[in-house]
C-alpha positions in Angstrom: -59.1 -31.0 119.3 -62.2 -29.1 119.1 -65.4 -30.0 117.8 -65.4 -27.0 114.9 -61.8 -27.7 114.0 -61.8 -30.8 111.2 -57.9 -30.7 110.5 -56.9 -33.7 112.3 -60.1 -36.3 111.5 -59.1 -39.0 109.6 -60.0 -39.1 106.2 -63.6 -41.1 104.9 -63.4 -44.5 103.9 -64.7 -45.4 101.1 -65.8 -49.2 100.0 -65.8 -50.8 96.9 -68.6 -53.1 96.0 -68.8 -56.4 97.6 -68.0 -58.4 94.6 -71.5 -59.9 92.7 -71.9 -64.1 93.9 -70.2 -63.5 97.1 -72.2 -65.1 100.1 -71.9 -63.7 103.3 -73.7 -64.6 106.4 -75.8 -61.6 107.4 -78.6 -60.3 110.0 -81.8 -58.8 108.4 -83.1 -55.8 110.0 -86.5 -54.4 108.7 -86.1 -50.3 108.6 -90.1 -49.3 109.8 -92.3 -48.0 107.0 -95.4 -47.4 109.4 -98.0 -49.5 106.7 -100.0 -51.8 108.9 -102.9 -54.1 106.8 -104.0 -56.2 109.1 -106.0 -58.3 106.4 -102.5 -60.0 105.2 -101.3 -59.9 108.6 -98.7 -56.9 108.1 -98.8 -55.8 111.3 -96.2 -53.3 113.7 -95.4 -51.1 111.1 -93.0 -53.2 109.5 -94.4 -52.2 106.0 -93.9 -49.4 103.7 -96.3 -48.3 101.1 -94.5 -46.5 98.5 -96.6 -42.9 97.9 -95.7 -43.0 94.1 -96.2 -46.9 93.3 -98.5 -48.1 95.7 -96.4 -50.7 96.5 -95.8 -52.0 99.8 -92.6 -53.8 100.5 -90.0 -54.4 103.4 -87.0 -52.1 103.6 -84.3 -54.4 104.8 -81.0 -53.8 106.0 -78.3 -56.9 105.6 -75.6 -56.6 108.1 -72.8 -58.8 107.0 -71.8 -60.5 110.5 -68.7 -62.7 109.1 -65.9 -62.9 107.0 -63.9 -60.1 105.3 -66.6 -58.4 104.8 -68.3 -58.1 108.1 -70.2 -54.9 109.5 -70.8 -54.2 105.7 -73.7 -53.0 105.3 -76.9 -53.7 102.3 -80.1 -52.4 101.6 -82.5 -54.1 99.9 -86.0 -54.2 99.4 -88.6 -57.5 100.0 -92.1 -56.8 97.9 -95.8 -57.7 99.4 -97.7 -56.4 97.2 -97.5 -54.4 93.7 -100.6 -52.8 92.1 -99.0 -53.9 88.8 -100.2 -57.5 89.9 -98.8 -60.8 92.1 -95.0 -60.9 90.7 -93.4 -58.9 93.0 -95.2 -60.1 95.9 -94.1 -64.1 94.8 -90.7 -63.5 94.8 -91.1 -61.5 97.9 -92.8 -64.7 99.3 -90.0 -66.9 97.6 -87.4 -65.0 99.4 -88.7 -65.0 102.6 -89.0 -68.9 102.2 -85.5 -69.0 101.3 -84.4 -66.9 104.6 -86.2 -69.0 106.5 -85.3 -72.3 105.0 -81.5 -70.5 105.0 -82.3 -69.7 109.1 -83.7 -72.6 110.1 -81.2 -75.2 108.5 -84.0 -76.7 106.1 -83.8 -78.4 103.3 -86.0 -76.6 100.5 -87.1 -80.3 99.4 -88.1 -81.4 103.0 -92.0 -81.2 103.4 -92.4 -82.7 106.8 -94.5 -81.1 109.0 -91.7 -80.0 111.2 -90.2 -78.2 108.1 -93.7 -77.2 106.8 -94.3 -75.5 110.5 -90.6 -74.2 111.0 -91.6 -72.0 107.5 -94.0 -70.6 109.1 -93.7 -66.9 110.8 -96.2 -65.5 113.2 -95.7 -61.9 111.9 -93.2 -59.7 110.1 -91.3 -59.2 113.9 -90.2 -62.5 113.5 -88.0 -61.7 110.2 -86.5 -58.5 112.2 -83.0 -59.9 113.7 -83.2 -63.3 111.4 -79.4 -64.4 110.2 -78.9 -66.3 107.0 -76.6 -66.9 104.5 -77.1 -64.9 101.5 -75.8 -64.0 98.3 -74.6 -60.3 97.7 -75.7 -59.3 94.0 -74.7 -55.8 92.4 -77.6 -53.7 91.2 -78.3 -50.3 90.2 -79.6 -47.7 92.6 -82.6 -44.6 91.4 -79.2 -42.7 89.4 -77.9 -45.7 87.7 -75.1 -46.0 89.9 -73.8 -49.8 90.9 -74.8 -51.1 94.5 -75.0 -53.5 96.4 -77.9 -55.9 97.0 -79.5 -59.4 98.1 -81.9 -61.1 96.5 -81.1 -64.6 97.1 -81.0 -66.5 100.3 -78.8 -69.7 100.7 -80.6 -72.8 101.3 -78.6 -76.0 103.6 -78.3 -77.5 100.1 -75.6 -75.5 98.7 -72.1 -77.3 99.4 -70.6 -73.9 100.8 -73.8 -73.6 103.3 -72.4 -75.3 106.6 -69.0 -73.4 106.4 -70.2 -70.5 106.0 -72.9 -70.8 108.5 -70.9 -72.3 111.2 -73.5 -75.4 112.0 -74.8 -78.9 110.4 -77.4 -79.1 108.6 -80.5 -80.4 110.6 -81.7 -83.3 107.8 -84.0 -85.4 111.0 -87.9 -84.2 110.9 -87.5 -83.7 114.5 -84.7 -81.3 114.7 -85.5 -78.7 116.9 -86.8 -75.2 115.8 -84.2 -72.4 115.9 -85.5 -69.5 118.0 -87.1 -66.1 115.9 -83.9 -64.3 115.9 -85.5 -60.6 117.3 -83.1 -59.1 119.7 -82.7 -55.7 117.6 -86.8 -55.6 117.7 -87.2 -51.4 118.1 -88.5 -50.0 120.9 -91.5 -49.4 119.3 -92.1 -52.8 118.1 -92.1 -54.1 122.1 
């Protein structure tokens, strides 16, 4: 075999969609855009501000780490900002609070100050790593073709959560905090 002659590679896979409503537990990685603003506190280039739009946004990668799906792969984007006004950047916001409620086994209704401290991040390095429990939606990509995405994160209410996340439920103000998840961080993120 030599590295010119192709005859004996296997042949490419290809993957169907991961059917729309399935959840999968998955690990976020945030693909570097270079946009720093450190006004909002978007700092080590975690950002991307889109050229054409103006927008700045997260580019994620959602590595699915269980189940018959696992090592699939989904891209997906998490808004900050829009010019077109504060939508986007709300359900950005609302998403992120779902991943963290979804990683940190809290209950979206629980407002103690445990919870209320647990939601909070001390930059966008701690989302980089994070694992959740999310549900896999079917979009369209820039040609109109079907694909993948996530756009929901799973909260400890749902009554699939603790199977599918492979823990209890921390429900006791006092549980302990779960660890930022950031052993993927890039080298140039150190």
């Amino acid at each position: 075999m030599t590295w010119n002659d192709f005859n004996s590679a296997d042949e490419q896979n290809t993957y169907d969609l991961i059917p729309k409503g399935t959840l999968a537990k998955v690990r976020m990685t945030i693909r570097p855009g270079g946009y720093d603003d450190y006004t909002q506190g978007w700092t080590g280039g975690y950002a991307t501000r889109s050229d054409t739009t103006g927008s700045i946004y997260l580019s994620c990668e959602f590595v699915v780490t269980d189940g018959p799906y696992v090592r699939r792969k989904v891209w997906s984007l998490i808004g900050l900002h829009s010019p077109k006004g504060p939508d986007w950047a709300n359900m950005g916001r609302s998403f992120i609070k779902g991943i963290l409620n979804s990683s940190r086994k809290l209950l979206p209704k629980d407002t103690s100050p445990e919870a209320q401290n647990k939601r909070r991040i001390s930059g966008l390095a701690d989302l980089d790593g994070i694992e959740f429990l999310a549900k896999i939606d079917v979009g369209k990509d820039q040609n109109g073709d079907d694909k993948n995405e996530i756009r929901l994160a799973i909260t400890p209410d749902n009554k699939d959560y603790a199977a599918l996340m492979g823990s209890h439920v921390a429900s006791a103000p006092d549980a302990p905090a779960a660890a930022p998840a950031n052993p993927n961080r890039p080298s140039w993120a150190q």
